[in-house]
C-alpha positions as CSV (number, residue, x, y, z in Angstrom):
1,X,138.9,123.2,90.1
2,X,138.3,120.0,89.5
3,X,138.2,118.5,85.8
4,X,135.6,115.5,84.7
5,X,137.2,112.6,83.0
6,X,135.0,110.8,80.1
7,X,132.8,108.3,81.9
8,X,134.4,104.7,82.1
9,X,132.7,101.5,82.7
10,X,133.0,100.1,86.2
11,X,130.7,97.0,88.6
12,X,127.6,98.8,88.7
13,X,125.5,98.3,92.3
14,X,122.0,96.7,92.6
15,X,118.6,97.6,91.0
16,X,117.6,98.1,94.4
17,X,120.0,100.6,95.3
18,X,118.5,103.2,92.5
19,X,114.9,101.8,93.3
20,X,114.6,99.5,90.2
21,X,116.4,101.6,87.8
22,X,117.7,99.7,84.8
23,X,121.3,98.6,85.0
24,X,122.1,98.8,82.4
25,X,121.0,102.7,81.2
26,X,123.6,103.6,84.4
27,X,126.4,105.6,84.4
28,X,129.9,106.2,86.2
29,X,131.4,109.7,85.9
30,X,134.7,110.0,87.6
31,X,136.1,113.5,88.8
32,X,139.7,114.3,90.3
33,X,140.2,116.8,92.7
34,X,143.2,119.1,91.8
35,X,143.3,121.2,94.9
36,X,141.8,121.1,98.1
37,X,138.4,122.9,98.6
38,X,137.9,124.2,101.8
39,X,134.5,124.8,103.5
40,X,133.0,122.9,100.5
41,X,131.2,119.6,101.6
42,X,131.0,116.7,99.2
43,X,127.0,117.0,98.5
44,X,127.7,120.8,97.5
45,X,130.5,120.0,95.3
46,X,128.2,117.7,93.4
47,X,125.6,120.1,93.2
48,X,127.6,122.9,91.6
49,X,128.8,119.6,88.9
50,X,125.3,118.5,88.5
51,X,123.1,121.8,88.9
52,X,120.0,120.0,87.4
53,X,119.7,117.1,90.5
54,X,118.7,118.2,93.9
55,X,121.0,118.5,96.6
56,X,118.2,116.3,98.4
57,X,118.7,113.9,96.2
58,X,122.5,113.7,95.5
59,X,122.8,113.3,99.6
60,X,120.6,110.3,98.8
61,X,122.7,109.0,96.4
62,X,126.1,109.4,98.8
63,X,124.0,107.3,101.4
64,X,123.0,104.8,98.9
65,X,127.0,104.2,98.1
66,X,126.2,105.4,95.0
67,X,129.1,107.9,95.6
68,X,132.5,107.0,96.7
69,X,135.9,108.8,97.2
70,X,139.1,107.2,96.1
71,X,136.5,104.2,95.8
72,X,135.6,104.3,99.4
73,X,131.6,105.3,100.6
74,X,131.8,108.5,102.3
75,X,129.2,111.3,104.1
76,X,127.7,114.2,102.1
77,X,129.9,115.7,105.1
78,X,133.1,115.1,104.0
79,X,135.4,118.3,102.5
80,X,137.3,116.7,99.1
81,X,140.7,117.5,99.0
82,X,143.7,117.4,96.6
83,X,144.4,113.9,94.8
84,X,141.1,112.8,95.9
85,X,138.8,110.9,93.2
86,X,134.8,111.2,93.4
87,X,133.0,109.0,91.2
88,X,128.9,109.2,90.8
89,X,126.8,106.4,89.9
90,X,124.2,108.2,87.8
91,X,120.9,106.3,86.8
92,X,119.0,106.4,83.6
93,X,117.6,110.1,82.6
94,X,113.8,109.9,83.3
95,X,112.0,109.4,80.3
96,X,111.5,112.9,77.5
97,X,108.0,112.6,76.2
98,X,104.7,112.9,77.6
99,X,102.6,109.6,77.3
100,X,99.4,110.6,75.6
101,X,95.9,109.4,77.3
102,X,92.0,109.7,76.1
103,X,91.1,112.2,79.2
104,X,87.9,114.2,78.5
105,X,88.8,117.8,77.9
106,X,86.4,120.5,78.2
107,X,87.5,123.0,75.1
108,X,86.2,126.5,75.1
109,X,88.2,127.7,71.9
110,X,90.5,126.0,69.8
111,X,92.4,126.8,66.2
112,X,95.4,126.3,64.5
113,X,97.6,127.9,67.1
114,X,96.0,127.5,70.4
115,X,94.0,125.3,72.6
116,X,91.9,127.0,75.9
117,X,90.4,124.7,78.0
118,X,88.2,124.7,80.8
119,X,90.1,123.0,83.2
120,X,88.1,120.7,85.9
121,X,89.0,120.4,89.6
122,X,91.5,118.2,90.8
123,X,93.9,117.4,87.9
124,X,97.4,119.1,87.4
125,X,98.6,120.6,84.6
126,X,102.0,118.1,83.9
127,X,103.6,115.6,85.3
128,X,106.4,116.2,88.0
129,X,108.3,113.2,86.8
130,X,108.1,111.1,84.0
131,X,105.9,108.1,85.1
132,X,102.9,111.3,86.4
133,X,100.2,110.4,84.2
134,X,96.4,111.3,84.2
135,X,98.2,115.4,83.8
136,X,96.4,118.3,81.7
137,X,99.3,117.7,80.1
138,X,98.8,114.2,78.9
139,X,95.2,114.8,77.6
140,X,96.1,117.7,75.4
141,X,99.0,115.2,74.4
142,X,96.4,113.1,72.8
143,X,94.0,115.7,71.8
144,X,96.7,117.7,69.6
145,X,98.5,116.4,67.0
146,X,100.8,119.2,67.7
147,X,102.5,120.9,70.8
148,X,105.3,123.6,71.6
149,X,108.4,122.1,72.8
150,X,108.7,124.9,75.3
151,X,111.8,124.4,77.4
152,X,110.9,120.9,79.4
153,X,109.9,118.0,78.3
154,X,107.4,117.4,81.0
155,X,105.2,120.5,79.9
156,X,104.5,120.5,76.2
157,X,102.0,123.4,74.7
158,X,101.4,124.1,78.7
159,X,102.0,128.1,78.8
160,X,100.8,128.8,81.9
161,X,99.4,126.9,85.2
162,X,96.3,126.9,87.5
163,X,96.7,125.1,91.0
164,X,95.5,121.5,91.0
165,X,91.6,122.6,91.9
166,X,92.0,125.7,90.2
167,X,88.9,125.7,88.1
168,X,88.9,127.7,84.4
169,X,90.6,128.5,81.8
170,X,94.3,127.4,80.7
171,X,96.2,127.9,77.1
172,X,97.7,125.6,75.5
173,X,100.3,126.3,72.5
174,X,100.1,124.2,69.5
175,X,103.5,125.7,67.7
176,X,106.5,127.0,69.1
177,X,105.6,130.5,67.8
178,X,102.6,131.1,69.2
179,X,103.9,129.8,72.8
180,X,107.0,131.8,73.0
181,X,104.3,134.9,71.7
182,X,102.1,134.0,74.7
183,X,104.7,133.7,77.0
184,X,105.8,137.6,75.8
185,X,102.6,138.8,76.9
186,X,102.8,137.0,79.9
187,X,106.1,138.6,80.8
188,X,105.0,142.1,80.0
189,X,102.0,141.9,81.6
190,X,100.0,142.9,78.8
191,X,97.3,139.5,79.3
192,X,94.3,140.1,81.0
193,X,93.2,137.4,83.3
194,X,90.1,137.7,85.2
195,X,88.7,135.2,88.3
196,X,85.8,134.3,90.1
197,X,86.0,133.5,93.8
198,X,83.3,133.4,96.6
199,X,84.3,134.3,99.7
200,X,83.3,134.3,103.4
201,X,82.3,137.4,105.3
202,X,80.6,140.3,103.6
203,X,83.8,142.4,101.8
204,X,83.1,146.1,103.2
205,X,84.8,147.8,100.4
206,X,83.3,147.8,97.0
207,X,87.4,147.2,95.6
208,X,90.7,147.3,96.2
209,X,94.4,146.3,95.4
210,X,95.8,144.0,97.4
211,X,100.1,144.9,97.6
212,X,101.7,142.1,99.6
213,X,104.2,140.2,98.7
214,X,105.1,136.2,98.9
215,X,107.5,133.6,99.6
216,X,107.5,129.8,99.4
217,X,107.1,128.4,103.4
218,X,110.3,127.4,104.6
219,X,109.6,124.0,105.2
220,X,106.9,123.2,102.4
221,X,106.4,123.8,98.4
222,X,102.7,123.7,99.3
223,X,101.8,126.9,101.0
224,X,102.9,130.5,100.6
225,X,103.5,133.0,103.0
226,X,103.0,136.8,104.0
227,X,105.8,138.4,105.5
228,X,106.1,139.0,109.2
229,X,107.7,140.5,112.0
230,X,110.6,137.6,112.1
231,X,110.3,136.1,108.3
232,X,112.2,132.8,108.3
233,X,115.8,133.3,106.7
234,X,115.6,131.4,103.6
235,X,112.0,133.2,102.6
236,X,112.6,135.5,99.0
237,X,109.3,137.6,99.3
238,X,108.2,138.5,95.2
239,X,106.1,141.1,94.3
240,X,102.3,140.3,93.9
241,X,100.1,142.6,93.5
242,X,95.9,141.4,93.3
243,X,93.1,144.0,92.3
244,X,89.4,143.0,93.6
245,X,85.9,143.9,93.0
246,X,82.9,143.2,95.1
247,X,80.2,141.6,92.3
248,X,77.7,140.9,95.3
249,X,77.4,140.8,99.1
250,X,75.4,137.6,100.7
251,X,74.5,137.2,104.4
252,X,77.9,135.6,105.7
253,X,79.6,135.7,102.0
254,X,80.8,137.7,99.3
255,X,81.6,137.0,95.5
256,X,84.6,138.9,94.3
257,X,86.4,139.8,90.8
258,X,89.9,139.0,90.8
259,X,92.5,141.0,88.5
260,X,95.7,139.5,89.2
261,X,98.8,141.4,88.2
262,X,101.2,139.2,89.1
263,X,101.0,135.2,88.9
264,X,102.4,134.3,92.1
265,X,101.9,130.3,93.2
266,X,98.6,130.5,95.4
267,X,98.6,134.8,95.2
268,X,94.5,134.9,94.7
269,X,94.1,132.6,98.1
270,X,96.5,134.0,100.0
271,X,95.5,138.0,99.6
272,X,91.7,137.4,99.9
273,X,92.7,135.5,103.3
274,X,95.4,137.9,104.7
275,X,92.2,140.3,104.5
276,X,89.9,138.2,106.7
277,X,87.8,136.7,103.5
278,X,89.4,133.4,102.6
279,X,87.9,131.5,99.9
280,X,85.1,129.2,100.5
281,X,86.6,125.4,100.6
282,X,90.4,127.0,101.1
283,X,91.2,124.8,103.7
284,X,95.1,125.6,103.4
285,X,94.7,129.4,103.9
286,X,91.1,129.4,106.5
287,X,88.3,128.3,104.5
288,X,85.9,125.9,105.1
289,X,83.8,123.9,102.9
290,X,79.9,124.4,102.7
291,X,77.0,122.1,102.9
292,X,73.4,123.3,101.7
293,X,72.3,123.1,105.4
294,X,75.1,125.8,106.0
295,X,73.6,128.1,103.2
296,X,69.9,127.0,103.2
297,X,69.4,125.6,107.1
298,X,68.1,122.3,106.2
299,X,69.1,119.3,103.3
300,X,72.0,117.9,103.2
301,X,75.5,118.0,105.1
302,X,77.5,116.8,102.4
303,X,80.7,119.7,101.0
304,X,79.5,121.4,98.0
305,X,82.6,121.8,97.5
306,X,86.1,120.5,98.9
307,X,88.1,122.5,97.5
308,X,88.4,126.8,96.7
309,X,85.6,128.0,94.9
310,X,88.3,129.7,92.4
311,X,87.7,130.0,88.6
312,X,89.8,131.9,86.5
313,X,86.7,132.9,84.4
314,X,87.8,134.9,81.6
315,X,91.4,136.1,79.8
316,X,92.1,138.6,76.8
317,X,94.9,138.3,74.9
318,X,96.6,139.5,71.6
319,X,96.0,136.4,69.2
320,X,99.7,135.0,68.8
321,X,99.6,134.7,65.2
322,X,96.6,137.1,63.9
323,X,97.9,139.9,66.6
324,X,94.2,140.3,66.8
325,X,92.8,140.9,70.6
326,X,91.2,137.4,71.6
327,X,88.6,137.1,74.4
328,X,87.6,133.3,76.0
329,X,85.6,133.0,79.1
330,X,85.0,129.4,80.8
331,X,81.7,129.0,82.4
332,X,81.6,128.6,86.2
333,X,82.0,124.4,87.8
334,X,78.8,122.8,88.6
335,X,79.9,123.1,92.1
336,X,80.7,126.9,91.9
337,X,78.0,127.7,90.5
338,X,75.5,125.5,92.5
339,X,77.1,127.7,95.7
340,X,75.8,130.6,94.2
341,X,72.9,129.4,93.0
342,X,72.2,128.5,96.9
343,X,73.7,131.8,98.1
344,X,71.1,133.9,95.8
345,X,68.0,131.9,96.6
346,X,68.8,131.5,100.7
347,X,71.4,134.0,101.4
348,X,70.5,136.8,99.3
349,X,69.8,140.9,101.2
């Protein structure tokens, strides 16, 4: 195994080697290889040294020169052996704190303890690195004058996600306490979370539970996938589990209640499509967007909407702190609800 000495100070390389990093926040570690470790490449030996930054990007930084083996540049290839020295160039860690900014939030209960928002369309919920701004994140970081820590720096009071234009209701943790109490219910399935969706095609049973499981695409973060008769290798299918009830059939659509009961990344899209009835606007799993000439036959061909006509509408929860049941619904986006104000006046049986 190979030991870590303390880090020394040696020439540092260019800003424009670690894309304008600061110099002068850099660091050189310096590792010596006892023995000789076969079958494990250079870029893997790293990782298992530096488990918090990406294979991805430490084969970047072996590229870059920003490793080197008994000073020499090397590949991400090469098998370190006995007597050899590795030293890393590591830049600066990315900033710890969320910068706070004056975004309008939509607040549909607040107290002491917790924040619920209605979140809009087409903002995220935290940053993915530390110069992200314009994040739900950032706007409750202004609103609050306290957050939860939480585990990452990135995501303070945020207890939970909705995908970017994932309308509806998020909570937000204003103490420690009440976000680890959250996060319990979470975990033991014990919160109640309830969408809104309208769909296309007329659903033929009245409800159902949807039992498929999901794994990340092989090739993209952005999509999920179903498993198949030759699932890609590196797919880890999870549980997820969606119950749905018909609230009322339209010529050529269908609005649905969602009860998820698991919170897999993208499970509500993904179920409702694998059942021919993808969401209206859900490009990434089959639906198409909607004009009022597609609902009404005349006006205007203009989207509605652009994106899926998804709103996590209502949640019940024990209070954190009172341990009192709590009940918040988040009224329905102006384009949501201007679909089905369309769909009942043109569309309606």
């Amino acid at each position: 195994m190979a030991n870590a000495d303390d880090p020394k100070n040696t020439d540092k390389p260019s800003d424009d080697a670690l894309g304008n990093d600061v110099e002068a926040d850099m660091r050189v570690e310096r590792h010596e290889i006892n023995k000789r470790l076969p079958g494990r490449r250079l870029d893997k030996y790293l990782h298992g040294r530096y488990p918090r930054i990406s294979r991805t990007v430490l084969q970047r930084f072996i590229k870059q020169g920003l490793v080197t083996v008994n000073a020499l540049p090397t590949k991400a290839s090469y098998e370190p052996t006995a007597g050899d020295v590795v030293e890393i160039t590591l830049p600066p860690p990315p900033p710890s704190h969320i910068v706070p900014e004056d975004i309008p939030l939509d607040i549909v209960y607040e107290d002491d303890w917790l924040l619920a928002i209605n979140k809009a369309a087409g903002i995220v919920c935290h940053p993915a690195h530390g110069t992200q701004t314009g994040t739900v994140a950032n706007a409750v970081a202004f609103h609050a004058e306290t957050l939860s820590r939480g585990s990452d720096p990135f995501r303070p009071g945020i207890v939970h996600r909705l995908d970017k234009n994932t309308t509806g209701i998020m909570l937000i943790a204003k103490c420690d306490e009440a976000h680890w109490r959250i996060a319990l219910q979470f975990e033991r399935r014990t919160i109640r979370k309830a969408y809104f969706a309208v769909c296309e095609g007329k659903i033929a049973r009245d409800g159902d539970i949807i039992n498929k499981p999901l794994s990340t695409h092989p090739s993209t973060t952005q999509r999920m996938i179903l498993p198949s008769a030759s699932p890609p290798r590196q797919a880890m299918f999870k549980e997820a589990i969606t119950e749905y009830r018909v609230r009322k059939r339209y010529r050529g659509y269908t609005t649905v209640d969602l009860f998820p009961k698991t919170g897999r990344t993208h499970q509500l899209r993904v179920h409702l499509s694998s059942i021919g009835h993808p969401i209206v606007g859900d490009s990434l799993y089959g639906g198409r967007s909607v004009s009022e000439r597609d609902l009404a036959g005349n006006g205007s061909t203009d989207p509605i909407i652009e994106f899926q006509a998804l709103h996590a509408r209502h949640i019940r929860l024990m209070h954190p702190i009172h341990e009192r049941p709590l009940e918040i619904e988040a009224p329905l986006s102006s384009q949501i609800a201007r679909i089905v104000e369309m769909l009942e006046q043109y569309r309606s049986q």
